[in-house]
C-alpha positions in Angstrom: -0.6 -2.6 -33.0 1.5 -2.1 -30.2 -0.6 1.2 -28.9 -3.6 -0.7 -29.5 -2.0 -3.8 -27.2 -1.1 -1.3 -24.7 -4.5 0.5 -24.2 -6.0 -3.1 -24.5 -4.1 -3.7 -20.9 -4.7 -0.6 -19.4 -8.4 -1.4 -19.5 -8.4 -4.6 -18.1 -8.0 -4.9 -14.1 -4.4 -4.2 -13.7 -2.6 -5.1 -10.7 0.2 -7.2 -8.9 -1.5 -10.6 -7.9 -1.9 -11.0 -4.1 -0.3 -13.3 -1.3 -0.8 -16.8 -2.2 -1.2 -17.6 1.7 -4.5 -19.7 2.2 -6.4 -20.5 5.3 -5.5 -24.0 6.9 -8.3 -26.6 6.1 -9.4 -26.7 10.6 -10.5 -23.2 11.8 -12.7 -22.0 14.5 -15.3 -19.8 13.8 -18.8 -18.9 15.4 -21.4 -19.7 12.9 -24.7 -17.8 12.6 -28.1 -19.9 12.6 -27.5 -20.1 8.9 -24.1 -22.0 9.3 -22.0 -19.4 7.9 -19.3 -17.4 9.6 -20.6 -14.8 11.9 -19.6 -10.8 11.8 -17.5 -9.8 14.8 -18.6 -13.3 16.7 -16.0 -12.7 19.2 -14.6 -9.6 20.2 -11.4 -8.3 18.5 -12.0 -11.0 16.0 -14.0 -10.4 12.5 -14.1 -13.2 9.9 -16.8 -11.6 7.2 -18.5 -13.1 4.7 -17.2 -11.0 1.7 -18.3 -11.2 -2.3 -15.8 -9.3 -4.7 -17.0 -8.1 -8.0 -13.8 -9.1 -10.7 -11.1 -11.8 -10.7 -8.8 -9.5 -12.4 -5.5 -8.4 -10.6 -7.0 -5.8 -8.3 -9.3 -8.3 -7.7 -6.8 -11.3 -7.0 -4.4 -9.3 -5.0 -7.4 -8.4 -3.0 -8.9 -12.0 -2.7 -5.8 -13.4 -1.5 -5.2 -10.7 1.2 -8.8 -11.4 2.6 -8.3 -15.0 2.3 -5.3 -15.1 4.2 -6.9 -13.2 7.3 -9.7 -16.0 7.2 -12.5 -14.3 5.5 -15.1 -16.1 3.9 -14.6 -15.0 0.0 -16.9 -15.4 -2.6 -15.9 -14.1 -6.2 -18.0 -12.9 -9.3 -16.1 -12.3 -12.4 -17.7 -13.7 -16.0 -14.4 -15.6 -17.1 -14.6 -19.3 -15.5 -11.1 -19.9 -16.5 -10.4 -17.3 -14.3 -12.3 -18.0 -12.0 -10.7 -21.7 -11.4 -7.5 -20.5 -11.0 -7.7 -18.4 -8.4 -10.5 -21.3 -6.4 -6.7 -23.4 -7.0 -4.4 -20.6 -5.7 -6.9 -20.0 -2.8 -9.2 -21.1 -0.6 -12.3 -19.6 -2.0 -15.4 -19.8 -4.1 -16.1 -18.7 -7.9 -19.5 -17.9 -9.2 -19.9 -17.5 -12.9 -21.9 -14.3 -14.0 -21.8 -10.9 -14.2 -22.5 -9.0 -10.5 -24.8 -6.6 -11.6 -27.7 -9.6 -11.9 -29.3 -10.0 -8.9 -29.3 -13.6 -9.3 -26.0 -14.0 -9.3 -25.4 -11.9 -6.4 -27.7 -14.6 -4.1 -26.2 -17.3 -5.6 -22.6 -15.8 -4.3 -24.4 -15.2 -1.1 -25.4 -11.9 -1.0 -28.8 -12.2 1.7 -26.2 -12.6 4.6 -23.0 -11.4 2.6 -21.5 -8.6 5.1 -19.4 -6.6 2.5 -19.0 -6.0 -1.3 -16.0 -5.2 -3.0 -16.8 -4.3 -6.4 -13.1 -4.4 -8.4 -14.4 -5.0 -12.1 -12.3 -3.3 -14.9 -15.7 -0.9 -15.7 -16.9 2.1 -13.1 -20.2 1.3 -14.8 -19.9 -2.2 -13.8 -19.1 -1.4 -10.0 -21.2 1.5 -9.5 -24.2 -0.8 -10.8 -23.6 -3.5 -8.8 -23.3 -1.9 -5.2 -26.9 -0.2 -6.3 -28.0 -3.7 -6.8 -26.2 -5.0 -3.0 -28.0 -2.3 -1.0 -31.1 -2.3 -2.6 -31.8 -5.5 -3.4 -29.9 -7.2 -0.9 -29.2 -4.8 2.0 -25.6 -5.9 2.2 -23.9 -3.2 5.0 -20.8 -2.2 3.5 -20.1 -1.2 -0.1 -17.1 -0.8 -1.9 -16.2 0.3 -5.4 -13.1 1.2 -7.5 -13.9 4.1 -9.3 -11.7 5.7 -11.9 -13.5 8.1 -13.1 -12.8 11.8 -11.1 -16.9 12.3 -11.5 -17.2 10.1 -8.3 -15.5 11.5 -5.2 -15.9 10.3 -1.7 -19.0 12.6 -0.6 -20.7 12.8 -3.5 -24.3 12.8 -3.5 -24.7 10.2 -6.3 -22.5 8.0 -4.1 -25.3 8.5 -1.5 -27.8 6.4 -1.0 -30.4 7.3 -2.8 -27.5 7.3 -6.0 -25.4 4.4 -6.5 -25.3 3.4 -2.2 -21.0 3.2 -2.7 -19.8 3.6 0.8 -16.1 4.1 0.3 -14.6 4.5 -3.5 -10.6 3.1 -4.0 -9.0 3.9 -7.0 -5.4 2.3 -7.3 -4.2 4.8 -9.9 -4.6 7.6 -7.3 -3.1 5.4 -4.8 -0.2 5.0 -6.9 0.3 8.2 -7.9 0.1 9.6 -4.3 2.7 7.4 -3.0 5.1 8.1 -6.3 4.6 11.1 -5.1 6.1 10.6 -1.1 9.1 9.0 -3.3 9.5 12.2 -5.4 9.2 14.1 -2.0 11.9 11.6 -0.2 14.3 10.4 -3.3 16.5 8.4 -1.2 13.6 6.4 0.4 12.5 3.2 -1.2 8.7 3.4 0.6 7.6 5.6 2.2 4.0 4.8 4.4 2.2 6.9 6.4 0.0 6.6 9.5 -2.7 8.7 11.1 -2.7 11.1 8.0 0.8 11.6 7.6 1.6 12.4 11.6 4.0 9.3 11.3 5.9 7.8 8.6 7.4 4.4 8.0 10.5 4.4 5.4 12.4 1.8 4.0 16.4 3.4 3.2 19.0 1.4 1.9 21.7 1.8 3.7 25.3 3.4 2.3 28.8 3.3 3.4 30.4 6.5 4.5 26.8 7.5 6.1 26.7 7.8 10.2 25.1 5.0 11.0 26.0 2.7 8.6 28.6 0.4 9.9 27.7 1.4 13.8 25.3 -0.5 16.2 21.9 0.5 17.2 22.8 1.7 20.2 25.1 4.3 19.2 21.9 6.2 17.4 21.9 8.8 19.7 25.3 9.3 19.9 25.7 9.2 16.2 23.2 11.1 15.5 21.7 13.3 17.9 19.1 15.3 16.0 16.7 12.5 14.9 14.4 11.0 17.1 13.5 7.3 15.3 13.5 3.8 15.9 15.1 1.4 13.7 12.6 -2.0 13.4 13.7 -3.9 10.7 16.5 -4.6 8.5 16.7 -7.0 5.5 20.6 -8.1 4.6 21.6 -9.0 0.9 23.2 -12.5 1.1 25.5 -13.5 -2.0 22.6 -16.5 -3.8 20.3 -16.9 -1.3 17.5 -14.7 0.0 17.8 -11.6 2.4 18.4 -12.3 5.6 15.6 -10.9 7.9 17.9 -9.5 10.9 16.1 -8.5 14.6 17.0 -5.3 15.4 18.5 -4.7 19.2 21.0 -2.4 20.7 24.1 -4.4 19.2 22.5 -4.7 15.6 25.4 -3.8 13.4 23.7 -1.5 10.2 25.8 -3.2 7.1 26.4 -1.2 3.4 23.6 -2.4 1.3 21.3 -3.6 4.0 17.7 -2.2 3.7 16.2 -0.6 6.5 13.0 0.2 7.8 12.8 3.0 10.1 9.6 4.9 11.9 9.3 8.4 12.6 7.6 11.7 13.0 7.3 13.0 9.2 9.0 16.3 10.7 12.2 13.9 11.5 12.0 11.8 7.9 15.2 14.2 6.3 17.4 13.4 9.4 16.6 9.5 9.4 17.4 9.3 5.8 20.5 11.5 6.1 22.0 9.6 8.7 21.5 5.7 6.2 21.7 7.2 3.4 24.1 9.7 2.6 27.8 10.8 2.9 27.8 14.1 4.1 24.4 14.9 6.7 24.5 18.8 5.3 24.3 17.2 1.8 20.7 17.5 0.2 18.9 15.1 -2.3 16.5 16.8 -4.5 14.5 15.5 -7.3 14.5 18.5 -10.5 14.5 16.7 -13.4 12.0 13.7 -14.3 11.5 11.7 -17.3 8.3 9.8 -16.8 7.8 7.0 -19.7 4.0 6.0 -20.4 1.5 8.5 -20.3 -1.4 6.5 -19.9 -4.1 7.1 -16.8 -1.1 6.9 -14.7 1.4 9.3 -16.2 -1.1 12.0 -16.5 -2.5 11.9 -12.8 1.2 12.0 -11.9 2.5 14.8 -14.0 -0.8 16.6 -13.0 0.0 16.1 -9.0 3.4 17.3 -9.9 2.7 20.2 -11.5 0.0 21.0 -8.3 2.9 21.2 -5.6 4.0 24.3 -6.8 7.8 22.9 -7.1 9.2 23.8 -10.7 10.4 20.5 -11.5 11.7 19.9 -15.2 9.5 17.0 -16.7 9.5 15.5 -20.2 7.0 12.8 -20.9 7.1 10.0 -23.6 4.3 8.4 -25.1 4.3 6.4 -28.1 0.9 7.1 -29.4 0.7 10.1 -31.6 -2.8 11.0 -30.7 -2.5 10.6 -26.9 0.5 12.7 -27.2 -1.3 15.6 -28.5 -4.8 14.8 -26.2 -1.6 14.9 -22.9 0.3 18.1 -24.6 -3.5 20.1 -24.5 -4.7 19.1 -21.3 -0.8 19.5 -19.3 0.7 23.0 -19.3 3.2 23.2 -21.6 5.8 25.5 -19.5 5.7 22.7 -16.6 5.9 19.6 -18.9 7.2 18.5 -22.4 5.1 15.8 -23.9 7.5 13.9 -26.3 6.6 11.7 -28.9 8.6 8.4 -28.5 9.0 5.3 -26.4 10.7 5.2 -23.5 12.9 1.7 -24.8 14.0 4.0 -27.3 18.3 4.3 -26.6 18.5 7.4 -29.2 15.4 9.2 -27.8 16.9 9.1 -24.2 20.2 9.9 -25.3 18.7 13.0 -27.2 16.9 14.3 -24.1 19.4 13.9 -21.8 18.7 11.3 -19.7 22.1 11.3 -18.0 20.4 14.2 -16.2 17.6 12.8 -14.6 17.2 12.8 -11.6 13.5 10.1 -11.4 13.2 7.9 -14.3 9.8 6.7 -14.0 8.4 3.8 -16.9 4.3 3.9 -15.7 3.3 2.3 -19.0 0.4 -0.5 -19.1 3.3 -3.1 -20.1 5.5 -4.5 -17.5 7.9 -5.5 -19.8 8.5 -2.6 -21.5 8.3 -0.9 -18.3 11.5 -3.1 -16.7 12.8 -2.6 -20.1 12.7 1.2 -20.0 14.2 1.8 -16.5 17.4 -1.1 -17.1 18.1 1.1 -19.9 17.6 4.3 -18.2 19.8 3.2 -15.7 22.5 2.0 -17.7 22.4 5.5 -19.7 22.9 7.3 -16.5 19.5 8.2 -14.8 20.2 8.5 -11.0 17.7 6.5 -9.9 14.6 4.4 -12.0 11.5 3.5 -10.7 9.3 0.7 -12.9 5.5 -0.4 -12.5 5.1 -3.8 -12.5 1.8 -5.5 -12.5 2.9 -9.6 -12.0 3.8 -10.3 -8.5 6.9 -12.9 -10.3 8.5 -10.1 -11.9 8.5 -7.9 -8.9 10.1 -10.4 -7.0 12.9 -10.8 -9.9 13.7 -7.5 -10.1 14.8 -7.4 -6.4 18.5 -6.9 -6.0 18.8 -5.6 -9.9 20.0 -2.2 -11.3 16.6 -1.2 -10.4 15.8 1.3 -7.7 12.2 0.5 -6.8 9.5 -1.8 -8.7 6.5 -0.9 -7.6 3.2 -2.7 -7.5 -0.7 -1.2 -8.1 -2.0 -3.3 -5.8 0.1 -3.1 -3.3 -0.2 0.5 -2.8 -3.8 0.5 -2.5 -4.3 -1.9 -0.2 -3.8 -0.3 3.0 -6.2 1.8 2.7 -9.1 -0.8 1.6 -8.1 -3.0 4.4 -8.0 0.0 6.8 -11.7 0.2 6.1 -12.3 -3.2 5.8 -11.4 -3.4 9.7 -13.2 -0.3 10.9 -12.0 -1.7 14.3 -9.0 -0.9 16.3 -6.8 -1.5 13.7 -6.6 1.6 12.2 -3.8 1.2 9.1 -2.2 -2.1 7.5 0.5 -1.7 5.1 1.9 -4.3 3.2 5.8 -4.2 2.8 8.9 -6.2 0.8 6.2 -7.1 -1.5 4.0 -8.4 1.0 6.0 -10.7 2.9 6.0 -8.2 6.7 3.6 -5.6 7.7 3.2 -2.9 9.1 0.4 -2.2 11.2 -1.2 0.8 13.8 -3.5 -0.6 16.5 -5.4 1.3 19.0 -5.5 0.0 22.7 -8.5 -0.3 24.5 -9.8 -0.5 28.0 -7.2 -0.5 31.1 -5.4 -2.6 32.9 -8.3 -4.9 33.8 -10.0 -5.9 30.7 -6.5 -5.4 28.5 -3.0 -6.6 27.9 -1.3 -3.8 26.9 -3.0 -0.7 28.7 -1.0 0.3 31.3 2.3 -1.7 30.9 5.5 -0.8 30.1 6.9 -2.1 26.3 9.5 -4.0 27.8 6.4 -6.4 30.4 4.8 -6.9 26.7 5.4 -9.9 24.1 5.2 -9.8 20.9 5.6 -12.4 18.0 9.4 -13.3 17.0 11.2 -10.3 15.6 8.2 -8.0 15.9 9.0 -4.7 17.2 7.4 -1.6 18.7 7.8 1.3 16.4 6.1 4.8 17.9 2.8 5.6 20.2 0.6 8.4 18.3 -1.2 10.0 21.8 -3.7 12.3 21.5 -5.7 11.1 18.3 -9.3 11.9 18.2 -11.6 9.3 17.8 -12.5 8.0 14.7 -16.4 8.7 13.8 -18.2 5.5 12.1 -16.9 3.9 9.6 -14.6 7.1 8.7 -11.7 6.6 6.5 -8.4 7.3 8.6 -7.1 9.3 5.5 -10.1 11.2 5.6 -9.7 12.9 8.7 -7.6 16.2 9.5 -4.1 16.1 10.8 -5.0 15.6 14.5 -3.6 18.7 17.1 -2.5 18.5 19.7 -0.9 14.9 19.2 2.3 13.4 20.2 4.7 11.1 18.4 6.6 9.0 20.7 9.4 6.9 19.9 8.6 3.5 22.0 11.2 2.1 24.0 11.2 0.1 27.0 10.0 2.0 29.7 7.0 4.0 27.8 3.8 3.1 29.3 0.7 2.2 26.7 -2.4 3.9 27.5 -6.0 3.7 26.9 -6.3 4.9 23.2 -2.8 5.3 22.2 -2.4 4.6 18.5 0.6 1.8 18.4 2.7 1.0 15.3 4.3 -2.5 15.3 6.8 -4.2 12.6 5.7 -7.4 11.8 8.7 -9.5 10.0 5.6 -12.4 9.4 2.6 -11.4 7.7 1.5 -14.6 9.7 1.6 -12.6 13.0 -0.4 -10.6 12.3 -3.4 -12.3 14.1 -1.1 -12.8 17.3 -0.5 -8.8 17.5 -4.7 -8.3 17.1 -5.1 -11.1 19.7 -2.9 -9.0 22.2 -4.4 -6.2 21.6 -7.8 -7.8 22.5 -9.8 -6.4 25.3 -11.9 -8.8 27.4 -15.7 -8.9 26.8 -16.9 -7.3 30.2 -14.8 -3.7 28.8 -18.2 -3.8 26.2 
């Protein structure tokens, strides 16, 4: 029964429900002649009519993200239950029906609809339906989660004359990538990337003895000389009451236990996390030995992208399920990986394999409390540091501040990249951080000094929103081709990562990365960024 329950989950749509942030009830959009909002009306500015396929948690966590950026949102899913939750959560509109009917398709709004997002728990279902939107409908952009390894990103049967998908996410391999930059940086507790890995943001907590910690901004340089960064955020822990979101300038004090967030060339990632995170800089944090619990869709697409580094790590892998256990131990190697028969809230099995050893305890099961279960225990039996996947976006949030390490969300790991082509504008990259409360976000400036804000002033002549802060200018970038994914592209040569301080000089098309404390702000930083209409 309880492998049965599990598998049961793993099916469904399965991710961490979305910002409940809704649009005020007064906006101010252009309309088209048909009274609906209008694509790009204004320039800088999109609001898009938008119909997602599934009101699952991929579905909700992508809903409320859209929602809060003022996009018209239109939802298929079959269950009306569903369905009238989320029109309570949001500000949105339900349709009843399944989204591979062309009737429920107009009905949602498809004739003038300018994007699909087809998030249903079946490829079938998804694959089907954008066939249906282009064909039928003609709807511009097409978006399906895939799960299936058949359907790549330049497949032909993804062409139009196939199934007419435009861009395929699939959150598991979204996940597993970025468990992957966690493996790669242990001490890091995210780890996001922009302009295909030129630039990384990390989040470190930070730890007494370190050479920073308990020193002031300012002294960076001095303290340590070798890495070229720029602190933009720290979160303080505050005995009952929430962190303390504190704006980072020259006399910021960096406190024991304070989380920062810290951007970067990649090149420079070991030094920044050296000088938060540990006692002595020559010291160096390796992940050998990992015990992954679950090994569902998940766990396998993990151990596999382990085992495809090269690196000889020393992973065991638990599954309770007799029969998946023998499907994982014929398709992994057996010299790189042990698959174990067992489950991973089992005290005796941990004890048995040595979990006092590990290095990364990671519990990826389909059951989020078995999965918070599994890494408390883990922790308690002496696993350095424990990882859990958590699905609901309330026990994310009350796992913050416990004995464990990281709780990461699906959804939340996915979503910069679908809103990254959602925009296809200047705004290149959005990444959602501290479970979606700030952002982080890389904008490209436009025009000059005539038709923009920003293009040719210094940093210090520009204002941002309250505790926003520049983080690094990417120069040199090519130019994005049409609707191209930003992950998609080659590492960009010759480009320069510069660390933005006051006197640095935007220029036209300069790739900008900004903290935003606020996801609120977020529309303030676009509206800077803004060029008038006469650069077009």
């Amino acid at each position: 029964m309880r492998a049965a329950r599990a598998g049961a989950a793993l099916r469904g749509a399965s991710s961490l429900g979305g910002p409940a942030t809704c649009r005020g009830p007064h906006r101010e959009v252009a309309v088209t002649r048909h009274g609906r909002p209008a694509y790009n009306a204004s320039p800088g500015v999109q609001h898009l009519k938008i119909i997602i396929l599934g009101a699952g948690r991929i579905g909700e966590s992508v809903a409320g993200t859209l929602v809060s950026e003022r996009n018209d949102i239109t939802v298929i899913d079959t269950d009306a239950a569903r369905l009238r939750e989320l029109e309570e959560r949001f500000e949105l509109r339900g349709v009843v029906g399944s989204g591979i009917e062309p009737d429920v398709l107009a009905e949602a709004g498809a004739r003038d609809a300018d994007m699909l997002i087809a998030c249903a728990a079946q490829d079938e279902t998804n694959l089907v339906c954008c066939k249906v939107a282009y064909q039928t409908f003609g709807i511009p952009t097409r978006i399906a989660r895939v799960r299936s390894n058949a359907y790549k990103e330049g497949s032909p049967l993804l062409g139009k004359e196939g199934f007419a998908v435009d861009c395929v996410i699939c959150p598991e391999e979204s996940l597993t990538r970025y468990i992957g930059k966690l493996v790669e940086y242990p001490e890091a507790l995210q780890v996001r990337e922009f302009a295909n890995g030129l630039a990384c943001l990390v989040a470190v907590r930070a730890v007494a003895g370190a050479p920073l910690v308990r020193h002031s901004i300012a002294e960076l340089r001095e303290r340590v000389p070798g890495a070229d960064m720029r602190i933009v955020g720290i979160y303080r822990r505050l005995e009952n009451e929430p962190d303390r979101f504190i704006v980072c300038e020259g006399p910021t004090l960096i406190e024991p236990g304070d989380e920062v967030f810290v951007l970067s060339a990649r090149e420079h990632l070991p030094a920044v996390l050296s000088a938060l995170h540990r006692h002595d800089p020559g010291e160096q944090s390796k992940v050998e030995r990992i015990m992954i619990a679950g090994g569902g869709r998940v766990g396998l697409r993990l151990a596999r992208q382990l085992i495809e580094t090269g690196v000889k790590y020393q992973i065991k892998l638990l599954e309770r399920s007799h029969a998946r256990c023998v499907q994982l131990a014929s398709e992994l190697p057996n010299a790189s990986v042990l698959v174990l028969h067992g489950d991973g809230t089992d005290e005796d099995l941990l004890e048995d394999e040595g979990i006092e050893g590990i290095d990364l305890f990671l519990a990826l099961t389909s059951d989020d409390e078995d999965n918070i279960m599994a890494s408390l225990l883990a922790k308690r039996l002496g696993a350095k540091r424990v990882l859990a996947l958590i699905n609901r976006r309330s026990y994310a949030d009350l796992m913050h501040g416990t004995q464990i390490d990281i709780a990461l969300s699906p959804a939340q790991t996915m979503l910069g990249e679908l809103l990254a082509y959602v925009r296809q504008g200047d705004v290149q990259a959005v990444h959602s951080l501290r479970r979606g409360v700030a952002e982080a976000l890389e904008i490209v400036a436009r025009g000059d000094r005539k038709t923009s804000r920003v293009v040719g002033r210094k940093i210090s002549d520009i204002e941002l929103p309250k505790g926003a802060q520049f983080g690094l200018v990417m120069r040199g970038l090519p130019e994005m081709g049409e609707g191209a994914l930003p992950a998609g592209t080659g590492t960009p040569t010759p480009a320069q990562v510069i660390i933005a301080r006051g006197d640095t000089v935007i220029q036209s098309n300069d790739h900008i990365v900004i903290f935003v404390p606020r996801k609120r702000q977020l529309r303030d930083v676009e509206k800077l960024f803004r060029v008038s209409a006469t650069f077009f």
